[in-house]
MDAnalysis code that builds the backbone (N, CA, C; Angstrom):
import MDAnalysis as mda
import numpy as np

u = mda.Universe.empty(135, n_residues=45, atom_resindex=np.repeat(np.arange(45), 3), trajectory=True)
u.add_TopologyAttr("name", ["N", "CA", "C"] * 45)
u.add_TopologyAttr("resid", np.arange(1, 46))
u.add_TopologyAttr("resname", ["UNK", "UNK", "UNK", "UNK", "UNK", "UNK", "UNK", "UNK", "UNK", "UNK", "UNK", "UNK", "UNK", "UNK", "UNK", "UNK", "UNK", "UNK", "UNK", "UNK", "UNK", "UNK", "UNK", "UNK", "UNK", "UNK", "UNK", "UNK", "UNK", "UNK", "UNK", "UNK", "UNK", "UNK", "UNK", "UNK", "UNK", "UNK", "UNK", "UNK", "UNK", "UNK", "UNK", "UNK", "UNK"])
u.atoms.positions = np.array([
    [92.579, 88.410, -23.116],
    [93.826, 87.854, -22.605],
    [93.682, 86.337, -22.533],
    [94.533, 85.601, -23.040],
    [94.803, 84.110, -23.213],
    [95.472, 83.717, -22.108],
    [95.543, 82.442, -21.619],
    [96.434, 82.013, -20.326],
    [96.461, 80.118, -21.246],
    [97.570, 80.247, -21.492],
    [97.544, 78.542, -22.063],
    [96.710, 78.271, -23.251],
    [96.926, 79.263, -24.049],
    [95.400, 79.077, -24.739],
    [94.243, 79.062, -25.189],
    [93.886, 79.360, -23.467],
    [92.708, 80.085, -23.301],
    [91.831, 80.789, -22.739],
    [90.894, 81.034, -22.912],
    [90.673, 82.621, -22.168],
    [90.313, 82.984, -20.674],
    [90.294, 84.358, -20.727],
    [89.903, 84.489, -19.009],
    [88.808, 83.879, -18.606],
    [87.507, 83.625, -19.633],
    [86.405, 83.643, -19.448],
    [86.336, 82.247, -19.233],
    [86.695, 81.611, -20.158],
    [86.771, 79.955, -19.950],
    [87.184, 79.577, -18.680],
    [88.180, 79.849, -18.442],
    [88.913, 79.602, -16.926],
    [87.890, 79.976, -15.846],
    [87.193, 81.034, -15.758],
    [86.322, 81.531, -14.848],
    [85.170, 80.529, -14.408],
    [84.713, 80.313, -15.846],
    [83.562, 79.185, -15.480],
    [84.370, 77.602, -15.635],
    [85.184, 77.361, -15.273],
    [85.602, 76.498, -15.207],
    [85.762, 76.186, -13.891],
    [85.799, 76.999, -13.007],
    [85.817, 76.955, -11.564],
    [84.401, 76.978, -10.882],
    [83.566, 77.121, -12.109],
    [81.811, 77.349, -11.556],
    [81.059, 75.642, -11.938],
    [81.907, 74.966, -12.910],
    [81.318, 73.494, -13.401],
    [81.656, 72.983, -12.248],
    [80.319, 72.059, -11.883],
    [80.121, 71.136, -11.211],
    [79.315, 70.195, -11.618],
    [79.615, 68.854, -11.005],
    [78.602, 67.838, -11.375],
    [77.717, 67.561, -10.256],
    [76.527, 67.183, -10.455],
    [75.713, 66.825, -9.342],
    [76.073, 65.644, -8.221],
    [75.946, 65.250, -7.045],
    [76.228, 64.527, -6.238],
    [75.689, 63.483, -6.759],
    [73.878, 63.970, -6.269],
    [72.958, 63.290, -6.549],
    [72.736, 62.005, -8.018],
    [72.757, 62.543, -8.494],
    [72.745, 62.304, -10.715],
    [73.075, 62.381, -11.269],
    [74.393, 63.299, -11.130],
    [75.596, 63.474, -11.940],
    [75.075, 64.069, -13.154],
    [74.264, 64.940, -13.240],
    [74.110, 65.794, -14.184],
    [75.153, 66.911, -14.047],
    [75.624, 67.511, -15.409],
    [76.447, 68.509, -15.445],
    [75.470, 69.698, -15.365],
    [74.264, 70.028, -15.414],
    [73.129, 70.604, -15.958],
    [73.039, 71.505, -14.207],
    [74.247, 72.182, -14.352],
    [73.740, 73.277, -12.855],
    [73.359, 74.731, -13.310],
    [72.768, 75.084, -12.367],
    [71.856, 76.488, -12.031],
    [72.542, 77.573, -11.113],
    [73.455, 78.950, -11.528],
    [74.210, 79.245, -10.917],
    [73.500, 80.677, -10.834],
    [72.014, 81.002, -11.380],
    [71.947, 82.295, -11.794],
    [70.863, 82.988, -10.901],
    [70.498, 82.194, -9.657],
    [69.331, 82.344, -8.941],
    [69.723, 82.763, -7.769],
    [71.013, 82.702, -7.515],
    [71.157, 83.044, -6.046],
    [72.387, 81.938, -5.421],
    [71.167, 80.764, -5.603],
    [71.539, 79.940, -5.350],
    [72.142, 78.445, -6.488],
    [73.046, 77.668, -5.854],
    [73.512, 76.874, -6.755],
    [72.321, 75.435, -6.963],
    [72.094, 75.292, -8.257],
    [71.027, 74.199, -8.102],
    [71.298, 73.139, -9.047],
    [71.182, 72.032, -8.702],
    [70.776, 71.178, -10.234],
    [69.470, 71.365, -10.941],
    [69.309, 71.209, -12.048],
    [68.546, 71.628, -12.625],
    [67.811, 70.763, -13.167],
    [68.320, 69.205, -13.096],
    [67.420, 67.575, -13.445],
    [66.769, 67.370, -12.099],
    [67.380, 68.041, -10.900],
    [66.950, 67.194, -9.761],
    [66.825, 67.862, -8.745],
    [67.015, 68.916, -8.914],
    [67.110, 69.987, -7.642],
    [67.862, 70.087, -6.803],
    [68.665, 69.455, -6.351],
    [69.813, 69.211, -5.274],
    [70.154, 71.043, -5.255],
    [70.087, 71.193, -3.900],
    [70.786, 72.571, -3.955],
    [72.340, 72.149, -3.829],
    [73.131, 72.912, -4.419],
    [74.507, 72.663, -4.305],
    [75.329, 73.613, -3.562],
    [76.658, 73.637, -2.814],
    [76.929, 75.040, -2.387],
    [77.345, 74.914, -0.758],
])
């Protein structure tokens, strides 16, 4: 199913991107439990 274009799935993790506070890495860790950066560790969340 499409919404604008595009898909459910896109949209989903589109609500999961974050940028780091810290470093502004886009480079997050969502699969551990917990939310992490992954250049710097910042827990996020």
């Amino acid at each position: 199913m499409a919404f604008g274009g595009r898909s459910l799935e896109s949209i989903k993790h589109e609500d999961r991107v974050k940028v780091c506070p810290d470093c502004g890495s886009r480079e997050i860790d969502y699969d551990k439990g917990e939310t992490f950066c992954k250049k710097c560790g910042l827990v996020l969340d």
